[in-house]
C-alpha positions as a printed Julia matrix, in Angstrom:
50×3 Matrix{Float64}:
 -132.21   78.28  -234.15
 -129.78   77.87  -236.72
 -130.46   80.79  -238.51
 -129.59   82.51  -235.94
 -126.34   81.2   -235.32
 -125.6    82.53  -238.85
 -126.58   85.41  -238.72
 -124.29   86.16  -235.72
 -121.34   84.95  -237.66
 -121.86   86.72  -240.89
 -122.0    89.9   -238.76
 -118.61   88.85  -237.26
 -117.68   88.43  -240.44
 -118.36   92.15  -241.03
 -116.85   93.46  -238.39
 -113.58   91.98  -239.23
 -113.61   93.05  -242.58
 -113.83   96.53  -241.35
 -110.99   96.07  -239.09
 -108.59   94.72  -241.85
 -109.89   97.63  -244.25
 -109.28  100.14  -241.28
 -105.81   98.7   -240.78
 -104.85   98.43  -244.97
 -106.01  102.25  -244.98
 -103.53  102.88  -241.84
 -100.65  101.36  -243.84
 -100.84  102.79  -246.99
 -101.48  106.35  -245.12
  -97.59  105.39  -243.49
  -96.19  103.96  -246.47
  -97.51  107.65  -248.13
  -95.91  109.59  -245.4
  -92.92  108.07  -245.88
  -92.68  108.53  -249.12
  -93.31  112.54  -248.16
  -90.98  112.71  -245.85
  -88.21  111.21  -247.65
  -89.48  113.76  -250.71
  -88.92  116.7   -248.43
  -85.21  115.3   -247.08
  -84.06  115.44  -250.06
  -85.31  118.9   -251.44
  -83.55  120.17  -248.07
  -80.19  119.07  -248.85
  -80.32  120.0   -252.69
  -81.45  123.26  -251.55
  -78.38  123.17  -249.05
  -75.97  122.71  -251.41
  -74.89  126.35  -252.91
């Protein structure tokens, strides 16, 4: 009976750690787009200026 119990748990476990590794991923995929974007604002107004 107790093995059971911890069983259940460690596969809780799991399933967290794949939602914290799904949300780190989602972060550093913003944190890279932002990056980008500010990247491209700025080759737009060098390019601007004649």
């Amino acid at each position: 009976m107790i093995e059971q119990g911890a069983k259940k748990s460690s596969r809780q476990n799991e399933s967290n750690n794949n939602i914290t590794s799904t949300i780190i991923q989602q972060s550093d995929f913003l944190i890279e787009g932002h990056k980008i974007k500010k990247r491209i604002a700025v080759d737009t107004v060098a390019n601007k200026i004649p």
